[in-house]
KEKEGU-603830 format. One line per 3 residues: number of its first residue (from 0); their letters; for each residue x, z, y of C-alpha. Coordinates in Angstrom, 3 decimals. Layout:
KEKEGU-603830
NUM) a) X Z Y ~ ...
end
This chain:
KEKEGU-603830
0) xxx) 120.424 140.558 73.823 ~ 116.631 141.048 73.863 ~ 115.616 144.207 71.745
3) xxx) 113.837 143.321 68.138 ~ 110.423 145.154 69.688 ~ 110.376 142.990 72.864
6) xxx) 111.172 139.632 71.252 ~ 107.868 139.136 69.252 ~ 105.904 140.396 71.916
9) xxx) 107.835 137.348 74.528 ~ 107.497 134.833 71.925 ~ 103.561 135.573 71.830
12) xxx) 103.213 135.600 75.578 ~ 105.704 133.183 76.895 ~ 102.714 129.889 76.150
15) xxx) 99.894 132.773 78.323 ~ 102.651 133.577 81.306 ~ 103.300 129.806 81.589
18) xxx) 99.770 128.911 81.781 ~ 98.943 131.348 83.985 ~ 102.422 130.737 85.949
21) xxx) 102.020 129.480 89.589 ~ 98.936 132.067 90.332 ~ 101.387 135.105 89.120
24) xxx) 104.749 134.019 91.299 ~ 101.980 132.831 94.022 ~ 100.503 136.618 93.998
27) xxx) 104.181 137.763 94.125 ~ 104.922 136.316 97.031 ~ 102.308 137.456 98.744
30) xxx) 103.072 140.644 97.419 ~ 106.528 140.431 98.351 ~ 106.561 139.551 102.036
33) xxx) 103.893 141.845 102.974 ~ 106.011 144.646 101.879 ~ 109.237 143.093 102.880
36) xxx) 108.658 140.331 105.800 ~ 112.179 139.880 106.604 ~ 112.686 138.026 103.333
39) xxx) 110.782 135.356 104.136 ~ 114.298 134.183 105.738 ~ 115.528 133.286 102.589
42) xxx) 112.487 131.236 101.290 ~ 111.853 128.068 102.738 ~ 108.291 127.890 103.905
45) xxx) 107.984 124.129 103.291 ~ 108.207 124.448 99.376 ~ 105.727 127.908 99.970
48) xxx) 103.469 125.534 101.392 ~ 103.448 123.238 98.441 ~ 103.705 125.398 95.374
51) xxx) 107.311 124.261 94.464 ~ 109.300 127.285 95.264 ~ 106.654 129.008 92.658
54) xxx) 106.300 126.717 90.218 ~ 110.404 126.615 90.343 ~ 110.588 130.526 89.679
57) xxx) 108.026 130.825 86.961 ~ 109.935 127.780 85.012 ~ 113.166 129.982 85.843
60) xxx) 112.311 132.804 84.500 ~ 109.595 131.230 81.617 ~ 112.793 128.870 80.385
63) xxx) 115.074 132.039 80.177 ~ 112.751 133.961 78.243 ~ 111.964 130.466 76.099
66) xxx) 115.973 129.542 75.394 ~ 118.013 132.583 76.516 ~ 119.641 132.284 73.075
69) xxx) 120.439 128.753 73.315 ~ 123.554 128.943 76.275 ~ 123.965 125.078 76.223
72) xxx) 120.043 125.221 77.272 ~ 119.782 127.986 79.546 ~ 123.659 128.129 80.705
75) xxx) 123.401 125.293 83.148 ~ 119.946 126.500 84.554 ~ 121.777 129.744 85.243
78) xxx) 124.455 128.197 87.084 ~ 122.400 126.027 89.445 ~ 120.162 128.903 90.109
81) xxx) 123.368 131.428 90.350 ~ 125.159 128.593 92.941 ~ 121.811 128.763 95.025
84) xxx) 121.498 132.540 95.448 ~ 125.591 132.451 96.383 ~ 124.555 129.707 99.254
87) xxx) 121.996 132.330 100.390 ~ 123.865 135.432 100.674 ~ 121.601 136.951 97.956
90) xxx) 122.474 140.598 97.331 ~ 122.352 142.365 93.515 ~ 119.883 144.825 95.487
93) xxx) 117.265 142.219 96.280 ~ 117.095 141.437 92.467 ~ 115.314 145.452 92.508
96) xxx) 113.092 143.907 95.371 ~ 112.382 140.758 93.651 ~ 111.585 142.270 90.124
99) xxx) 109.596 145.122 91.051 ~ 107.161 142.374 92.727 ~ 107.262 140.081 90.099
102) xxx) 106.665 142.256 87.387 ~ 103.366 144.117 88.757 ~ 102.390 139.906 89.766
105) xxx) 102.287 139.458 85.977 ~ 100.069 142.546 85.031 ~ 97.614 142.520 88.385
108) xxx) 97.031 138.478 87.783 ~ 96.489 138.916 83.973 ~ 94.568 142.185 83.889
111) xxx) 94.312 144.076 80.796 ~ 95.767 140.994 78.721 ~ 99.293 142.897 79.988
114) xxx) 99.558 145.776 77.925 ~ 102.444 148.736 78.516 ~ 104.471 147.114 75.414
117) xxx) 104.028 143.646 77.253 ~ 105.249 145.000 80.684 ~ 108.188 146.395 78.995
120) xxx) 109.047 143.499 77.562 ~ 108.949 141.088 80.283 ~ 110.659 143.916 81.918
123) xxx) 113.555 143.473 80.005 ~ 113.698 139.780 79.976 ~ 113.430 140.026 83.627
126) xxx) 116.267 142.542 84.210 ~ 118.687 140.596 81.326 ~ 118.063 137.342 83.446
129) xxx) 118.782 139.301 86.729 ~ 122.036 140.862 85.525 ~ 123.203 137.863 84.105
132) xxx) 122.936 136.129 87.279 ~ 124.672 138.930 89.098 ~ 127.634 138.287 87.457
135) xxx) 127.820 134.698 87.486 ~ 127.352 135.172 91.117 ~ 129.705 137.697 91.570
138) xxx) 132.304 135.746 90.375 ~ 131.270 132.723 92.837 ~ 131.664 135.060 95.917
141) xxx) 134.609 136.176 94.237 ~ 136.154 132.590 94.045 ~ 135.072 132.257 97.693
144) xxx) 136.313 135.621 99.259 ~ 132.754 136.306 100.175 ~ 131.166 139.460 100.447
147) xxx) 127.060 139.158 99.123 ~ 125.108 139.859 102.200 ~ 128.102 139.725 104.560
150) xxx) 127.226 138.202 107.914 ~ 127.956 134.659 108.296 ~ 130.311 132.369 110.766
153) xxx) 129.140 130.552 113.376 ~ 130.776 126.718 113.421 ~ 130.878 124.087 116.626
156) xxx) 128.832 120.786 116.447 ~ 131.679 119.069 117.493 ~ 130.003 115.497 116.943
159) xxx) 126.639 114.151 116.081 ~ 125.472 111.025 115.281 ~ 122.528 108.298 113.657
162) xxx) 123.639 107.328 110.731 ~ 120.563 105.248 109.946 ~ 117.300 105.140 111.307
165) xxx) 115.694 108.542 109.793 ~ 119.546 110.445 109.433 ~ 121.419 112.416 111.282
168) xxx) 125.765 113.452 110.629 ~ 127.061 116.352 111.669 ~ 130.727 117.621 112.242
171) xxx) 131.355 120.992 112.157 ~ 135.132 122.850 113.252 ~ 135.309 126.861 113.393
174) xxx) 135.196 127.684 117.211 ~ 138.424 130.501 115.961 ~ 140.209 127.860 114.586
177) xxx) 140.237 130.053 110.694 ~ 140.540 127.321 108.194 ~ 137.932 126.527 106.344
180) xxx) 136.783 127.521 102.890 ~ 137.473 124.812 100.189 ~ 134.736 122.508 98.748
183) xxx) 134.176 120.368 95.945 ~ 132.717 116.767 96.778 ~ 129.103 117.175 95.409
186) xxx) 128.546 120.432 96.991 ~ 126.622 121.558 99.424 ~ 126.361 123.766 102.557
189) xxx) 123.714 126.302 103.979 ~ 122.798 125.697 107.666 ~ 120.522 128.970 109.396
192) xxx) 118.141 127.731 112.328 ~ 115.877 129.568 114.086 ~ 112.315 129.170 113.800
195) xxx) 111.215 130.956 117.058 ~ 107.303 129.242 116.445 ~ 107.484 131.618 113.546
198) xxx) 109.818 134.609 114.284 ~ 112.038 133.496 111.471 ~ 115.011 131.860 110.589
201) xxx) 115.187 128.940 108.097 ~ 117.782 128.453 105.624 ~ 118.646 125.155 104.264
204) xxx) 120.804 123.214 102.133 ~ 122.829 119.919 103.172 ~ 125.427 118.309 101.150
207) xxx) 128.788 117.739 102.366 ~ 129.163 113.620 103.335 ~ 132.907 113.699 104.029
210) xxx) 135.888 114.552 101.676 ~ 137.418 117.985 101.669 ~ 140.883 118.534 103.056
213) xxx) 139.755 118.144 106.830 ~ 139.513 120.928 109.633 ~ 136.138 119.964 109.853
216) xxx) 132.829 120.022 107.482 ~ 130.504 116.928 107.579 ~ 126.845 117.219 106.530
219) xxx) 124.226 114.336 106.916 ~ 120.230 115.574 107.391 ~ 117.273 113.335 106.406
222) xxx) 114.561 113.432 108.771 ~ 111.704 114.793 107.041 ~ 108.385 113.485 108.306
225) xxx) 104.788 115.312 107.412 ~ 103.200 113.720 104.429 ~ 100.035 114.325 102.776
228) xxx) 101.026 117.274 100.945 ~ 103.720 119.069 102.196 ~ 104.481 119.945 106.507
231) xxx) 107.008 118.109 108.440 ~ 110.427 119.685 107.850 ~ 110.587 122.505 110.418
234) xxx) 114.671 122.477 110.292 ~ 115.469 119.081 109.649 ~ 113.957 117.811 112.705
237) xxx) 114.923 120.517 115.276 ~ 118.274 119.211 113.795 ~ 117.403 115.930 114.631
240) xxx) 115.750 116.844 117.851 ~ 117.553 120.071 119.545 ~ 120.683 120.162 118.279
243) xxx) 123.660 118.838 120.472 ~ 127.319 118.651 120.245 ~ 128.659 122.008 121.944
246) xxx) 126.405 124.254 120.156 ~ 126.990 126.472 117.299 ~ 124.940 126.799 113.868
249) xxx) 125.114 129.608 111.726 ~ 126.873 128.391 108.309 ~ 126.857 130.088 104.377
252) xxx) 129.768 129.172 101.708 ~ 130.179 126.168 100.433 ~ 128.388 126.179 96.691
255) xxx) 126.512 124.064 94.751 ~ 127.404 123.051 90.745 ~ 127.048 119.412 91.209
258) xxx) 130.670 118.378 91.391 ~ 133.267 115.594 91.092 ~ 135.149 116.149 87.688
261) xxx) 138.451 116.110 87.214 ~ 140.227 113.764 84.599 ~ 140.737 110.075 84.159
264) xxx) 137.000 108.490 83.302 ~ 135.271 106.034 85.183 ~ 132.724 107.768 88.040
267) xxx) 129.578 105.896 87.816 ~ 127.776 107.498 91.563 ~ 124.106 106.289 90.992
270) xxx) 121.735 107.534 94.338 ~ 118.680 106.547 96.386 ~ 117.677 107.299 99.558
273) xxx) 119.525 110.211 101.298 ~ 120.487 111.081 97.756 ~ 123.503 109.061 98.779
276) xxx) 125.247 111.898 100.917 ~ 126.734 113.664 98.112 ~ 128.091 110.282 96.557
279) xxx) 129.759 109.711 99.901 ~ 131.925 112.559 99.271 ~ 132.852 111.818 96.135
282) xxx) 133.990 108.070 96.746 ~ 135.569 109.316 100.204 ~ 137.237 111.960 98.102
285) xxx) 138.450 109.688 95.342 ~ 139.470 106.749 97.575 ~ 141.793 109.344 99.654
288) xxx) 143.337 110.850 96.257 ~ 142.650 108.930 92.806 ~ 142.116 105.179 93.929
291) xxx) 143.401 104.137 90.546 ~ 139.944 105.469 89.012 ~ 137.150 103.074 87.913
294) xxx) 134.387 103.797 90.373 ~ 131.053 102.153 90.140 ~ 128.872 102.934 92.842
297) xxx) 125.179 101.647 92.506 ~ 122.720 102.920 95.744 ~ 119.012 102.017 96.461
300) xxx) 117.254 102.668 99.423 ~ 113.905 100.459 101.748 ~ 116.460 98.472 103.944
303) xxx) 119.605 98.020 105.664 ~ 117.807 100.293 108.470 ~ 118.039 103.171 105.861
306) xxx) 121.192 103.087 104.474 ~ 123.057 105.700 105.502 ~ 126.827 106.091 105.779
309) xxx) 127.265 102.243 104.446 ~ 130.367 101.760 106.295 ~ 131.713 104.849 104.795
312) xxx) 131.201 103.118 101.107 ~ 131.957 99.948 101.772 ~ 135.491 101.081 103.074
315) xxx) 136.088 103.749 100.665 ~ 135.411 100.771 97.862 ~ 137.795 98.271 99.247
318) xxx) 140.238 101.453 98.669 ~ 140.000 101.738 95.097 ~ 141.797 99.555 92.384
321) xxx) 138.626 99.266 90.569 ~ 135.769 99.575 92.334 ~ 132.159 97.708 91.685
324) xxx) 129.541 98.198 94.050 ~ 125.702 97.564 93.310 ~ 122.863 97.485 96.153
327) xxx) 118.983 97.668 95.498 ~ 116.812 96.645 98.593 ~ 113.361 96.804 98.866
330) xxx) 112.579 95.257 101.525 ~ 115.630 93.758 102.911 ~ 115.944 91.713 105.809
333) xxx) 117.617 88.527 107.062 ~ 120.655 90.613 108.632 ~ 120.955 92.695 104.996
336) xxx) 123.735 92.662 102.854 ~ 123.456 90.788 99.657 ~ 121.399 92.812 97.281
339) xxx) 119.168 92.929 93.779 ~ 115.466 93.051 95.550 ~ 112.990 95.833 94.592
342) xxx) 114.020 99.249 92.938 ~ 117.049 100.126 91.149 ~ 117.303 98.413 87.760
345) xxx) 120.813 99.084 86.004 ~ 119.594 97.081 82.952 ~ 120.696 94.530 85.320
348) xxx) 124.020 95.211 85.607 ~ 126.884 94.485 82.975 ~ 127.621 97.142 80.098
351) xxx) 128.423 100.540 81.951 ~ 131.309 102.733 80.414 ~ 129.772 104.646 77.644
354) xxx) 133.054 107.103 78.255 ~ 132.299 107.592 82.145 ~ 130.858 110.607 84.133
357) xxx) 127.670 109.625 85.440 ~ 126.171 111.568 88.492 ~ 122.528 111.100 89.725
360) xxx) 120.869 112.437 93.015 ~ 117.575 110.956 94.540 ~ 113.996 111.429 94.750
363) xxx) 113.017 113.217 91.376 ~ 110.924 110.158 89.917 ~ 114.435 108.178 90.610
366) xxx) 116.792 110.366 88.510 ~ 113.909 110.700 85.778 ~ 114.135 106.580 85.319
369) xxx) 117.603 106.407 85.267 ~ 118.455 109.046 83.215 ~ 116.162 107.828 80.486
372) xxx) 117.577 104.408 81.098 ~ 120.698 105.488 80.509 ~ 119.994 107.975 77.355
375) xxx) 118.231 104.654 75.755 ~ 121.379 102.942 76.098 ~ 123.695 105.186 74.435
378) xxx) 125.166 107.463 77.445 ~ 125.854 111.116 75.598 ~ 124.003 113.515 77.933
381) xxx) 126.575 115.732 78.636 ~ 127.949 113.106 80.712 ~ 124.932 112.739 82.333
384) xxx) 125.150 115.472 86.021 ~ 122.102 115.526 88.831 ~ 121.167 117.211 91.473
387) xxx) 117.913 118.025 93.130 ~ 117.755 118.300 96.628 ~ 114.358 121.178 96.618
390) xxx) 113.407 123.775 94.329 ~ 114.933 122.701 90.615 ~ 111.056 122.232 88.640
393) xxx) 112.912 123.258 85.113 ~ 112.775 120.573 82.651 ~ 112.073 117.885 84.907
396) xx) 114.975 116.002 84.096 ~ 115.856 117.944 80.110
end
């Protein structure tokens, strides 16, 4: 609970440190690495490069300060955030690291503005976030048998292949044979490459494409090409480009708070683009174990060409008692599969179940539409569940 002294002074400050927000957490990473290089292994440099890894921690820690008194707000930003650090390995030390930084940031971008009462303040805010987090991500290792920091296994690329024309699947098996930790379809998994260009390694995220149960851990990785703002994707294409079946990558836990609920609704899986992969294990998932659920599974994507994993879907629907499948295309081609042209449009579909679980991953403008879409036709939001494949920009999709 934030002290009576510090709360008027965060209330008063809160509109100035958001203003002011990307210069501060773009000074603290500077400040940061230069006195501790080696953690630029757990930042990606890509989202450095663009601003969204800073822009994502100022909203973090501006929206905790802003609502940490409304848990329904703020409980489900921890979570995603907590989920995140677990798939890195963060340690409760690094939160003395990462503080420390942050909190001179604020008073050498700001100047005088920061008084001692101020710093104290923020200090507090800071360190309530940080042990708050510790604990929800104690009990995630906990729940995994994983030690924070621990070194982690190396797993055998036991397959490899194209599954359209800008993704790549991987299989993964232990090389010891130890069984592998559980997942839930939805999550995700944390791959280590690397970067000898740089002197680093690269962490990154890739959801799981393939049911749980197996000996063996699927993930499917987009290509990503250099656009105008942001650098080619440094460990997506050495993927692509280096990886073959025989060698090993360096794997995290399984984590991520995007996943498949239990219980008897109807799933309504609504993706785009390589958004699709953690749909994939859901319907794999529910095909194999509940095929008496309703399932409606509605996908987008530029063409046949980039449709990734659609015998997987296809299959998994035929599985179900009571599955509808719906395909936007836009720009399909003669050999395509029947679809609605253009971009996803679920106003053109019949009535969706107001009493289903609807789950949403895609490019961000994507899950904005349909979201809003579906809030304007009477879908509570509580049953509304996305995930964002990049830093989380907080309030993006609130």
């Amino acid at each position: 609970m934030l002290s009576t002294t510090a709360r008027p002074l965060i209330e008063a400050t809160v509109p100035v440190l958001l203003a002011n927000g990307e210069a501060i957490t773009r000074h603290f990473y500077g400040r940061m690495f230069g006195a501790h290089p080696e953690l630029k292994n757990l930042f990606n440099l890509g989202n450095q490069a663009t601003g969204d890894q800073a822009q994502a921690l100022a909203g973090a820690v501006y929206a905790f300060a802003a609502h940490m008194d409304k848990p329904a707000v703020i409980g489900p930003v921890l979570d995603r955030i907590a989920h995140k650090h677990v798939s890195l390995g963060i340690t409760p030390a690094q939160y003395t690291i990462v503080g420390r930084h942050l909190l001179s940031a604020i008073g050498e971008v700001l100047g005088d503005a920061v008084t001692a009462d101020i710093a104290d303040a923020w200090d507090e805010v800071y360190w309530l976030m940080a042990t708050e987090l510790v604990a929800r991500e104690a009990r995630l290792y906990q729940e995994r048998d994983w030690q924070a920091g621990q070194d982690w296994p190396q797993l055998e690329v036991v397959a490899r292949e194209a599954t359209s024309a800008d993704t790549l699947t991987i299989t993964l098996k232990p090389a010891d044979g130890i069984p592998l930790p559980a997942f839930v379809p939805g999550q995700y998994l944390s791959v280590a490459i690397p970067v000898p260009a740089a002197g680093l390694t690269q962490v990154r995220q890739y959801s799981f494409s393939d049911a749980p149960g197996d000996d063996a851990w699927r993930i499917t990785v987009k290509r990503v090409a250099a656009g105008e703002a942001a650098p080619a994707g440094v460990v997506s294409n050495r993927l692509h480009d280096a990886i073959q079946i025989g060698d090993t990558l360096r794997v995290g836990p399984p984590a991520g708070d995007f996943q498949l609920g239990e219980g008897d609704h109807p799933v309504i899986l609504i993706s785009a683009g390589v958004g699709i992969t953690p749909m994939v294990s859901m319907l794999r998932h529910l095909a194999r174990t509940r095929p008496e659920r309703p399932v409606v599974f509605a996908y987008a994507t530029q063409d046949g060409s980039r449709y990734p994993h659609q015998h997987d879907v296809e299959a998994s629907l035929a599985a179900l008692d009571d599955g509808r499948y719906h395909l936007w295309l836009e720009a399909p081609t003669a050999d395509d599969a029947p679809a609605f042209p253009g971009r996803m449009d679920l106003g053109q579909l019949e009535t969706l179940p107001a009493d289903g679980d609807f789950y949403l991953c895609g490019p961000l403008p994507f899950m904005q539409t349909q979201r809003r879409w579906l809030l304007g036709a009477g879908i509570p939001r509580e049953r509304i569940h996305y995930e964002v494949f990049g830093p989380d920009l907080f309030g993006d999709l609130q």
